[in-house]
C-alpha positions as CSV (number, residue, x, y, z in Angstrom):
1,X,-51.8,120.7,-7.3
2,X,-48.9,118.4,-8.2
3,X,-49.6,115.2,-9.7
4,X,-48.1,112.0,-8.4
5,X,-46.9,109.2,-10.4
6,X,-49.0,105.5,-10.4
7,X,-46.3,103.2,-9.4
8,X,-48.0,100.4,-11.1
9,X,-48.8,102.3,-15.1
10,X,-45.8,105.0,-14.2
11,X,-48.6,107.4,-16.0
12,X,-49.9,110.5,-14.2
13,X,-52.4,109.1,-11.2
14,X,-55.9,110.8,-10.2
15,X,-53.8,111.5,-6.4
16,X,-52.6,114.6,-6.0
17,X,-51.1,117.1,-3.2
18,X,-53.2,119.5,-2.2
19,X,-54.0,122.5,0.0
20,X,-57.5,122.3,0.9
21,X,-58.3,125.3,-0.9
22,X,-57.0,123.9,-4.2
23,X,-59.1,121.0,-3.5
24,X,-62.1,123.1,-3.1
25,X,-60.7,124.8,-6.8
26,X,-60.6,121.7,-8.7
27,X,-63.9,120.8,-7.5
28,X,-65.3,123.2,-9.0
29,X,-63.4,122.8,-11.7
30,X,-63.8,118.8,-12.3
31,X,-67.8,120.2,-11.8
32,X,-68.2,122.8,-14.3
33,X,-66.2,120.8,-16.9
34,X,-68.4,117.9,-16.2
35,X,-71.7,119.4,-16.1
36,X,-72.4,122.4,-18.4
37,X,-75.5,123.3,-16.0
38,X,-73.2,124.4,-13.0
39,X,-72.6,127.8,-13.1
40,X,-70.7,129.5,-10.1
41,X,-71.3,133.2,-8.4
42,X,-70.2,135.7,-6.0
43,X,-68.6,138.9,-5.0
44,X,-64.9,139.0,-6.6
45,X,-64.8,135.1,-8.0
46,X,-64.0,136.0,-11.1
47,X,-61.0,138.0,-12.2
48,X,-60.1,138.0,-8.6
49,X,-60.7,134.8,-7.9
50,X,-62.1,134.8,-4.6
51,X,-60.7,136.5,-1.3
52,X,-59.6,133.2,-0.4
53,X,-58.3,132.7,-4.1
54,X,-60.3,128.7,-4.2
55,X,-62.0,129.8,-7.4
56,X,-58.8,131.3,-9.3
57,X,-58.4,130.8,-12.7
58,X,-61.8,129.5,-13.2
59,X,-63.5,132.6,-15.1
60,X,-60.4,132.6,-17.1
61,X,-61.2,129.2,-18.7
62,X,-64.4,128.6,-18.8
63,X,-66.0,132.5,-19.0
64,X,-67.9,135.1,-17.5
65,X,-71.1,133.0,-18.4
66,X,-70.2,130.6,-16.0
67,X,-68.1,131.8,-13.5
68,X,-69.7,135.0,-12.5
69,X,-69.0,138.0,-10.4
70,X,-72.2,139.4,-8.5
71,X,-72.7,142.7,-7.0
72,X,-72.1,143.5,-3.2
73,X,-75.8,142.1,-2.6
74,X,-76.3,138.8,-0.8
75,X,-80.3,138.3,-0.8
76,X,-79.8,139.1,-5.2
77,X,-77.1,136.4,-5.5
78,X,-79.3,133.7,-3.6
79,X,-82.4,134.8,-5.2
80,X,-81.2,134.7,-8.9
81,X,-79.6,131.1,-7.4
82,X,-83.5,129.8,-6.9
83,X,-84.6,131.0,-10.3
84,X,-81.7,129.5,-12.1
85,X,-82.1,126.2,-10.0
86,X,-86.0,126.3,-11.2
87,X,-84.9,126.2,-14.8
88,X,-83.0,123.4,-14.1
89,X,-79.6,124.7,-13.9
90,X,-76.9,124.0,-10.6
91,X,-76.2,127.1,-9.4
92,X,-73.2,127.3,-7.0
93,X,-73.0,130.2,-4.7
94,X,-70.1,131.2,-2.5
95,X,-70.8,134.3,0.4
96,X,-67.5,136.0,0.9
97,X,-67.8,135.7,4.7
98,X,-69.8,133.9,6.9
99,X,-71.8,136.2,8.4
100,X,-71.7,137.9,5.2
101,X,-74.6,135.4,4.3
102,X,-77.1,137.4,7.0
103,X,-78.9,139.0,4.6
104,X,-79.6,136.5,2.3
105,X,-81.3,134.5,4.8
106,X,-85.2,135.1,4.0
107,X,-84.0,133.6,0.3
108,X,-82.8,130.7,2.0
109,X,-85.1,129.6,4.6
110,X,-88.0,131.1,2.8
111,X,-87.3,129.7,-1.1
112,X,-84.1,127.9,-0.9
113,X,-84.7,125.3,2.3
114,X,-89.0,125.2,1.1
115,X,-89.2,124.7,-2.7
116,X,-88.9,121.3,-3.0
117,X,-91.8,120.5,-0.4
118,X,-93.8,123.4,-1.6
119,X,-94.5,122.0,-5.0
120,X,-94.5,118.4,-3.9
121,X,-90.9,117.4,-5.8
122,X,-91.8,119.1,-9.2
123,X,-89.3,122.0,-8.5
124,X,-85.6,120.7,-6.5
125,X,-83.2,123.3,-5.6
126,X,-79.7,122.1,-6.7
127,X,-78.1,125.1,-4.9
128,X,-74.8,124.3,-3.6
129,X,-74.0,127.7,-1.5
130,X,-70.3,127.9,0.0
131,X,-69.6,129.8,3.0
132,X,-66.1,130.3,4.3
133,X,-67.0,130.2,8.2
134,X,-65.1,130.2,11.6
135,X,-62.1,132.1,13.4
136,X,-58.4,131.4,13.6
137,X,-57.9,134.0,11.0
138,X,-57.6,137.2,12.8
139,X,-60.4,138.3,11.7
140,X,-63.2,140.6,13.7
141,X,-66.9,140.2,13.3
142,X,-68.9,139.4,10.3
143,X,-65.3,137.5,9.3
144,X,-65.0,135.0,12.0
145,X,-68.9,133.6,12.8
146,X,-69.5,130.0,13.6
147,X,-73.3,129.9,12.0
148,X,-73.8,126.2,11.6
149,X,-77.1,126.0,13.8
150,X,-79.4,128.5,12.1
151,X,-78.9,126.1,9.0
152,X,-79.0,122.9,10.5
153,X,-82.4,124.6,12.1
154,X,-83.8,125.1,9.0
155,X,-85.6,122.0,7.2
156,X,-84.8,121.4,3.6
157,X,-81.0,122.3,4.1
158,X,-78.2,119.5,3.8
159,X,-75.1,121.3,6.3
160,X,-71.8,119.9,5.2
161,X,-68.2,121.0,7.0
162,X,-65.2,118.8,6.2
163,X,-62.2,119.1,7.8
164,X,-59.8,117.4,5.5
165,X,-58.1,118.0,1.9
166,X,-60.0,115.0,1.1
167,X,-63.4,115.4,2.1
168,X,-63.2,119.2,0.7
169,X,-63.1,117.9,-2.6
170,X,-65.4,114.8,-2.4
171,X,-68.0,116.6,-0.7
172,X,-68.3,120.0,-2.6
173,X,-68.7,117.3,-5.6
174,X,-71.1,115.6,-3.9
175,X,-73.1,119.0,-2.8
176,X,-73.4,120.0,-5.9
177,X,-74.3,116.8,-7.8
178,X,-77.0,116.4,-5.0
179,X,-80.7,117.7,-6.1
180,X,-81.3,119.4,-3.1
181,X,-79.9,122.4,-1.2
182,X,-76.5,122.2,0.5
183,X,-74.9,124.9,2.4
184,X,-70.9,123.8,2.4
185,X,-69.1,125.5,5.2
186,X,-65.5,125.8,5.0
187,X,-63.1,126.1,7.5
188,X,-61.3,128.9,6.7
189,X,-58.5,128.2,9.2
190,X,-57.8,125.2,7.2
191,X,-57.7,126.3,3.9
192,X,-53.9,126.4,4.0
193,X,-53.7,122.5,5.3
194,X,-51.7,120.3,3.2
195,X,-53.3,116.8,2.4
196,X,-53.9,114.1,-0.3
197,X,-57.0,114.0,-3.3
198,X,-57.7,111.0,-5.1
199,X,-60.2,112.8,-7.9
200,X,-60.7,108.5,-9.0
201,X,-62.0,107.6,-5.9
202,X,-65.7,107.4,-5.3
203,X,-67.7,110.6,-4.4
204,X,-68.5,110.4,0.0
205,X,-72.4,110.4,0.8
206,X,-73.8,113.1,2.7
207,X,-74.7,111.9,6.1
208,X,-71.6,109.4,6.9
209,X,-69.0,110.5,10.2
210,X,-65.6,109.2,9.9
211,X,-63.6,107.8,13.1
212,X,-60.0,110.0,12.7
213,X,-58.7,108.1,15.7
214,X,-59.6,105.2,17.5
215,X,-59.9,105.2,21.4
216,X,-61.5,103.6,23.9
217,X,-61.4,105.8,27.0
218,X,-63.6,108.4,25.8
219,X,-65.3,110.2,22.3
220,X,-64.7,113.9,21.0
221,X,-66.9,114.1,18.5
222,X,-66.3,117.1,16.5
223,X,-66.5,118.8,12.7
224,X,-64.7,121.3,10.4
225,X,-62.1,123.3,12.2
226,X,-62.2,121.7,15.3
227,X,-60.8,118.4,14.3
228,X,-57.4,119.4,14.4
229,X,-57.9,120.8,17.5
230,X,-59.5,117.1,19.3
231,X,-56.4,115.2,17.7
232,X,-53.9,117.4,18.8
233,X,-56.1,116.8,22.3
234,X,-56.4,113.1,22.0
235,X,-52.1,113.2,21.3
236,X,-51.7,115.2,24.6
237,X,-54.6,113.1,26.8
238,X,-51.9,109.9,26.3
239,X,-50.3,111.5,28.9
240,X,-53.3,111.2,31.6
241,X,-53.9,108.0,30.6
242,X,-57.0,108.5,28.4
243,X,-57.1,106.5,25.0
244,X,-59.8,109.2,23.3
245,X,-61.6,108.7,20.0
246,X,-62.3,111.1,17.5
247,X,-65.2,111.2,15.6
248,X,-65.8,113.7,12.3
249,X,-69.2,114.2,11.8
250,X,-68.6,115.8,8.4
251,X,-72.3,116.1,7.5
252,X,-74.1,117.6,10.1
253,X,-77.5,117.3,8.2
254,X,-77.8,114.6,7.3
255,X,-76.7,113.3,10.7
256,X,-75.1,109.9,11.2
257,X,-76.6,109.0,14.3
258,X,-75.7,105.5,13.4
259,X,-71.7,106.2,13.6
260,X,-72.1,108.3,16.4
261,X,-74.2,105.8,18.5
262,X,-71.9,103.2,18.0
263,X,-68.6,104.8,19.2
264,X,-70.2,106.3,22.0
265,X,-72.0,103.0,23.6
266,X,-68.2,101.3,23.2
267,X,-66.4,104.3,24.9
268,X,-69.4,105.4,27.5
269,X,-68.4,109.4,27.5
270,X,-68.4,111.8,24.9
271,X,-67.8,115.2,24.3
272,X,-68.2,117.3,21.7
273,X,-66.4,120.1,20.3
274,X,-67.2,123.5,18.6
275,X,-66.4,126.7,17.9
276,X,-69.7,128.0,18.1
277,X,-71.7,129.3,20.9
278,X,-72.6,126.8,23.1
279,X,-76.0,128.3,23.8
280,X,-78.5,126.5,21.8
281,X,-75.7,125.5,19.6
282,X,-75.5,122.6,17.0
283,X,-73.8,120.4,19.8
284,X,-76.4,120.7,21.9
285,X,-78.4,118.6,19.5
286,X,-75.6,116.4,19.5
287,X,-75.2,116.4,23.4
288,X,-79.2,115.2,23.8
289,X,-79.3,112.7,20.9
290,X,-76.3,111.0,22.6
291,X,-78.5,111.2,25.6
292,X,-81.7,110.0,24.5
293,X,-80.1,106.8,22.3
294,X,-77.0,106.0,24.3
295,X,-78.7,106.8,28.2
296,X,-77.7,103.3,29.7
297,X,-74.3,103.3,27.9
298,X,-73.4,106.5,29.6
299,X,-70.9,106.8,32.4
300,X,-71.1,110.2,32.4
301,X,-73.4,113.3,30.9
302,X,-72.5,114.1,27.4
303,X,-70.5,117.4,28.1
304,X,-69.8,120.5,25.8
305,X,-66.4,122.3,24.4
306,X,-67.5,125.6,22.7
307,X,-67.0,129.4,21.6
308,X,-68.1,131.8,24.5
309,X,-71.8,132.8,24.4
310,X,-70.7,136.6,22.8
311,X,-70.0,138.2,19.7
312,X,-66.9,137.2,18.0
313,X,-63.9,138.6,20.0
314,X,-61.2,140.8,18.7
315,X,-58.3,139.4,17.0
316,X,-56.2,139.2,19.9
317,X,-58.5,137.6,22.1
318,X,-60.0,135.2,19.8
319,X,-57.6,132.5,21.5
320,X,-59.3,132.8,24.5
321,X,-62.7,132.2,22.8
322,X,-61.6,129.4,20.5
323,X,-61.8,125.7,21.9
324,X,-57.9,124.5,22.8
325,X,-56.3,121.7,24.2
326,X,-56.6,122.5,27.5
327,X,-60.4,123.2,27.4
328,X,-60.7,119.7,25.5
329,X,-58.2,117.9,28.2
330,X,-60.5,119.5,30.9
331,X,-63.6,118.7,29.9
332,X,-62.6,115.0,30.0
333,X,-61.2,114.9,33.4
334,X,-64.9,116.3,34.3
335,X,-66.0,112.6,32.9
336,X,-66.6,111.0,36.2
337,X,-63.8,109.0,36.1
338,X,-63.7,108.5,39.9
339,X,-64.8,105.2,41.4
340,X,-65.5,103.5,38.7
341,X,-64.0,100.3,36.3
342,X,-63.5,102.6,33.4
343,X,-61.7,105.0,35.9
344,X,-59.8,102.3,37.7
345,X,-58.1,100.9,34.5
346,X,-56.3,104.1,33.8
């Protein structure tokens, strides 16, 4: 990270360039020098540094103790997690690949997501687990997975996916200063963005959306790697004559149905973006709370822009699964514009 210069004090400021994985690094790093109770493990974080390289260097300076490598054994990582949460330390967990997290689930929905309930708040699980998810690599299966919904099924589980250099850093912080379970998915598509960190600035809340462009014709609401994808959508829809809104929902659990409410009874459409499987997928939550609050602001029905209900596709055809522009820009010409005021002004 390079270090800018205050233009007030000419001293070194707390804003710095960043790629998104070296924001995600010195979180963890600003977190394990502030808190000798987080300790961090996986497969290959140590000498290695991680496959995607975002915990490099940290084994180096602050030991093996604290910056762990794990076996190849999923279920053992998480499990040793929840007894090292229990006496009271903050473990931080990262699974190498998304679906690489499989077989750790009974530790998570069983233990993990329950512990805190099950001995009525004597026992909180300060486990911060951090799961490289999505496509747009090349990757095949168990590389690529979109797996937000089994976790944001699971009560007891914060769901966190930011989509900015910003937000990776102030919301791992947050995760794993929080007292309960948060599973921090991270686009790996984006880990090679380019973007500012302010390490002074206060720490985000879980729970808050952010509006990254204002609109009034119509609202993509969207999270982690999609959000690229809806701006570059919202650039191009200029040329239809649609003023579109973007909404990051950042935190899916907790979910801001405050934010989204609002920006969807100004614009009166909506849809939302994923690249999961649309079946029974996390925006299908979205889709019917948008429905059930926002019914008599609606122009339209709350439509869907998602990943193919199949396995993650081969490398080369990956595009055709992902959502694009074009999938985005079609959607919202499917928003009942005809015959209407909203429809007429454009």
């Amino acid at each position: 990270m390079d270090p800018t210069t205050d233009r007030a004090s000419g001293t070194a400021s707390a804003i710095e360039q960043a790629t998104m994985s070296k924001a995600l690094n010195r979180a963890l790093h600003d977190a394990l020098a502030g808190d000798d109770r987080v300790h961090l493990m996986g497969e290959d974080i140590g000498t290695l540094g991680g496959v995607f390289r975002v915990t490099d260097g940290l084994a180096a300076k602050f030991g093996d103790s604290r910056v762990t490598d794990t076996p190849l054994a999923e279920a053992g990582i998480l499990g040793t997690a929840v007894g090292m949460a229990m006496y009271g330390l903050r473990p931080v967990v990262e699974m190498q690949f998304d679906a690489f997290a499989y077989p750790a689930f009974e530790q998570l929905v069983s233990h993990v997501a329950k512990m805190r309930n099950r001995t009525r708040g004597a026992l909180p699980m300060p486990v911060t687990i951090r799961i490289p998810y999505g496509g747009g690599i090349g990757g095949v299966e168990h590389h690529s997975d979109a797996s937000e919904a089994y976790y944001t099924h699971t009560p007891g589980l914060h769901v966190v996916a930011p989509a900015t250099v910003a937000d990776a850093y102030g919301l791992l912080r947050t995760a794993i200063a929080s007292d309960d379970p948060v599973i921090f998915l991270e686009p790996k598509r984006l880990y090679w963005t380019k973007g500012e960190v302010d390490r002074s600035a206060a720490l985000p809340a879980l729970g808050e959306a952010a509006v990254r462009r204002t609109g009034s014709s119509a609202t993509l609401i969207t999270y982690g790697p999609s959000l690229p994808v809806c701006l570059d959508a919202a650039e191009a829809a200029q040329a239809e004559g649609w003023d579109l809104e973007v909404l990051d929902l950042r935190s899916l659990v907790p979910f801001d149905d405050a934010a989204v409410c609002a920006n969807v009874r100004r614009t009166g459409r909506a849809v939302v973006v994923h690249e999961a499987q649309g079946f029974a997928g996390f925006g299908a939550e979205v889709a019917a709370r948008v429905s059930e609050r926002c019914f008599h602001y609606l122009e339209a029905p709350v439509l869907r822009v998602t990943g193919f209900d199949i396995p993650y596709p081969p490398p080369m055809l990956e595009h055709h699964h992902l959502p694009d522009v074009d999938r985005i820009l079609d959607a919202v010409a499917r928003l009942q514009w005809e015959g209407n005021a909203r429809g007429e002004d454009i």
